[in-house]
C-alpha positions as CSV (number, residue, x, y, z in Angstrom):
1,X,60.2,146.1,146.0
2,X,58.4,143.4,143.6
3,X,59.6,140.0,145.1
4,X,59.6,136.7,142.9
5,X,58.5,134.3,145.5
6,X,58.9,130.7,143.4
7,X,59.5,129.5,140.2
8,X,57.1,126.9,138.8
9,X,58.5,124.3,136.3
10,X,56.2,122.8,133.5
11,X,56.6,119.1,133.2
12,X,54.6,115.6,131.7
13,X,55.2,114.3,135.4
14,X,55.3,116.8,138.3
15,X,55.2,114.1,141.0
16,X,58.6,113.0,139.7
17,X,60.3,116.0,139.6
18,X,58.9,116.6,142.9
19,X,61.1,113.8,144.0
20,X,63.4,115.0,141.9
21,X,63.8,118.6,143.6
22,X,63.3,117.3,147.9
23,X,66.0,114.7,147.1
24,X,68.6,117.2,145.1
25,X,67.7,120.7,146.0
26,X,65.8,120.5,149.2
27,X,63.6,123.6,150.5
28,X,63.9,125.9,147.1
29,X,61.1,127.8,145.9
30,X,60.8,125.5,142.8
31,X,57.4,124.1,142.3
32,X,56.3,121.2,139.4
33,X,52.8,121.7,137.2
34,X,51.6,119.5,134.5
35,X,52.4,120.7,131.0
36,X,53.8,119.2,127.8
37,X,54.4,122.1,125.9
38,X,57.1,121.0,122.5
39,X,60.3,122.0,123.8
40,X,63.7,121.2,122.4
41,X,67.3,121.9,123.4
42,X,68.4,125.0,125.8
43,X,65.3,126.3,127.6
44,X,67.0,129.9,128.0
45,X,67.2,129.8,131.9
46,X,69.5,128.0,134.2
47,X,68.2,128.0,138.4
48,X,71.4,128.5,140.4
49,X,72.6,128.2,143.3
50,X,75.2,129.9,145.3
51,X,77.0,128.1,147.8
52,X,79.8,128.8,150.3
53,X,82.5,126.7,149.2
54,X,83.4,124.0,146.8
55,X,82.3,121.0,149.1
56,X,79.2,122.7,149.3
57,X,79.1,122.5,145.4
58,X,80.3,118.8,145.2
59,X,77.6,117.7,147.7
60,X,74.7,119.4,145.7
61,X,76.0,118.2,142.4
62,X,76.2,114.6,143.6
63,X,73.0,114.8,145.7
64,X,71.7,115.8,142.2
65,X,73.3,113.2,140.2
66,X,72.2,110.5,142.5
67,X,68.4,112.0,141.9
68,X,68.4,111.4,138.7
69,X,70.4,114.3,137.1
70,X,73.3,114.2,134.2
71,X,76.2,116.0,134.6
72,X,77.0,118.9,131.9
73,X,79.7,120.3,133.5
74,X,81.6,118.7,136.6
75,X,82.6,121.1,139.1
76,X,86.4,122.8,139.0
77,X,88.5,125.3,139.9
78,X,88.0,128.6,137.8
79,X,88.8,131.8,137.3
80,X,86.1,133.3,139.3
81,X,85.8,130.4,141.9
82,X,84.5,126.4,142.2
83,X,81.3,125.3,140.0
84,X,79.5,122.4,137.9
85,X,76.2,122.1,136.3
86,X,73.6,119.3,135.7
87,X,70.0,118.6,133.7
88,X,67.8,117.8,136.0
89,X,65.7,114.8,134.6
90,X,62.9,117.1,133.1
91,X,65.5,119.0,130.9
92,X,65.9,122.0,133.0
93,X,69.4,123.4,133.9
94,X,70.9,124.1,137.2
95,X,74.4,125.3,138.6
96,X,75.9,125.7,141.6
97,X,79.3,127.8,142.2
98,X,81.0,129.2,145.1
99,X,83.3,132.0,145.0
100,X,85.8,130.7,147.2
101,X,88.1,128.5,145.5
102,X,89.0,126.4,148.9
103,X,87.1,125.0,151.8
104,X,86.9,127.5,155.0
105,X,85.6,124.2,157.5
106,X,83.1,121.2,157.5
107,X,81.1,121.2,154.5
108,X,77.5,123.0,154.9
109,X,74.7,122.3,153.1
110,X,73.8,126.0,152.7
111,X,72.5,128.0,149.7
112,X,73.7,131.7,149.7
113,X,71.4,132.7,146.9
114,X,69.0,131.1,144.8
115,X,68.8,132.5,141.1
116,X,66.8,132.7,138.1
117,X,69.4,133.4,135.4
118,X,67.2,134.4,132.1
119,X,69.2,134.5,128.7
120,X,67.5,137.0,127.0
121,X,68.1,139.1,123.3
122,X,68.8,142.5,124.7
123,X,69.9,142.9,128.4
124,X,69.2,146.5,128.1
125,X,65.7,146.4,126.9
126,X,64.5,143.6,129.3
127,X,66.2,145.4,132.2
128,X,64.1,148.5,131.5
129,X,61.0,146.0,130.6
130,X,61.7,144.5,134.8
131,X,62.3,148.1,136.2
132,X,58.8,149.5,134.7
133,X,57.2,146.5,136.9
134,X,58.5,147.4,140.0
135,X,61.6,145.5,140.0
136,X,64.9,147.1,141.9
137,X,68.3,146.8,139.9
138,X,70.9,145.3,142.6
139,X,74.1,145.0,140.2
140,X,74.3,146.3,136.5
141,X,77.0,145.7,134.0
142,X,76.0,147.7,131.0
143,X,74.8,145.5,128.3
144,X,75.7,142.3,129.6
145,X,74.4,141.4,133.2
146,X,71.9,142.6,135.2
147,X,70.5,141.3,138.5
148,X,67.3,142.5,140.7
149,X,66.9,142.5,144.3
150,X,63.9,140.1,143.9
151,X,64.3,137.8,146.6
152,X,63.7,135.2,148.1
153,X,64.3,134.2,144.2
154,X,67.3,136.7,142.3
155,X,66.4,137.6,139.0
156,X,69.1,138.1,136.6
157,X,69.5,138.8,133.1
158,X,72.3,137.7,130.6
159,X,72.7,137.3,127.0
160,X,71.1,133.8,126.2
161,X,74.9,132.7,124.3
162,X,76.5,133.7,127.7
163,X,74.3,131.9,129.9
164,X,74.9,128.9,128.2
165,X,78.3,129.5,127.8
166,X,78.4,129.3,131.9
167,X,76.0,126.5,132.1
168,X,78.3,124.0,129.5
169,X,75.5,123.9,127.2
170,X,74.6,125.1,123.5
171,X,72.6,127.7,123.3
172,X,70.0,126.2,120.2
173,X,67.0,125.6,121.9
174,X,63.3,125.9,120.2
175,X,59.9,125.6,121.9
176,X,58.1,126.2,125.5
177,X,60.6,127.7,128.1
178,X,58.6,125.3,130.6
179,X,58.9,127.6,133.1
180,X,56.4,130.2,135.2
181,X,57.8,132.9,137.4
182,X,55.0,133.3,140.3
183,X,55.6,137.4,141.6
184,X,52.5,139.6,142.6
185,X,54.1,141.8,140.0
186,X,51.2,140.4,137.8
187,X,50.3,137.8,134.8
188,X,52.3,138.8,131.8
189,X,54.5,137.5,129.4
190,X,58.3,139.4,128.9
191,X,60.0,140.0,125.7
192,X,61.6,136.3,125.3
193,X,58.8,134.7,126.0
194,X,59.4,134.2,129.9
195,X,55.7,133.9,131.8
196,X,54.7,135.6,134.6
197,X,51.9,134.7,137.1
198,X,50.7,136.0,140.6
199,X,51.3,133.9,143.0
């Protein structure tokens, strides 16, 4: 199984967003690198997080906020759980969601999963581009989602609309992705542009 083992975000200051990422979303595989790359609008990835409940979400989303985040979408009740989304300071977009739609005991500051959520142009031909690197499908829905068992970082694969659909966000967006997925599955560059390095 090809693991992605961290994602690397491209940014004018990396110290900052360093802070940024120990204050808000402490021990994540998300690492900062000097670039300044033209980038404008929706980036075409969200990093999310998965949480057990919805006081889990509220304390990442403020935690996030208080780091130096804006709030896209505050977190509520839905139809598929409890979830909000913020811009971190260096434009990229994160959400956090539970499933549950109640708390189950004392909030926990637990992540369940940690994912890469890519919006690509064609689900189907960037799942097959993944699977003839050595990636393993976990959950396929046709044409419209697909996720790999890639961890300790999820991969998954939506239309680009959708994604920022979810994430509260439009989905115009031109430039760098400002992003770098580190996997030993090699140096490469996918079909929308997404960049691939060996750890």
């Amino acid at each position: 199984m090809t693991a992605i083992e961290a994602v690397t975000i491209e940014t004018p200051d990396p110290a900052a967003l360093d802070i940024f990422h120990k204050a808000a979303f402490p021990d994540l595989p998300v690492r900062a690198r000097a670039g300044d790359a033209p980038t404008s609008g929706f980036r075409g990835f969200t990093l999310s997080l998965v949480v057990p409940q919805p006081s889990t979400v509220d304390a990442f989303v403020d935690a996030a906020i208080k780091a130096g985040a804006t709030e896209l979408k505050a977190p509520k009740k839905s139809l598929w759980g409890y979830g909000g989304s913020v811009t971190g300071p260096d434009g990229t977009t994160w959400t956090v969601a539970s499933s549950s739609k109640k708390d189950r005991g004392a909030g926990v500051h637990q992540i369940d999963e940690f994912i890469l959520q890519l919006g690509v142009d064609d689900v189907a031909a960037s799942k097959q581009f993944y699977v003839e690197r050595g990636l393993e499908v976990a959950k396929s829905f046709g044409r419209k989602y697909v996720s790999f068992a890639s961890g300790p970082v999820t991969l998954a694969l939506l239309k680009r609309r959708a994604l920022a659909k979810n994430a509260g966000v439009s989905p115009d967006g031109t430039g760098s992705h400002r992003i770098v997925v580190n996997s030993p599955a090699g140096t490469f560059t996918d079909p929308d542009g997404f960049d691939w390095e060996v750890s």
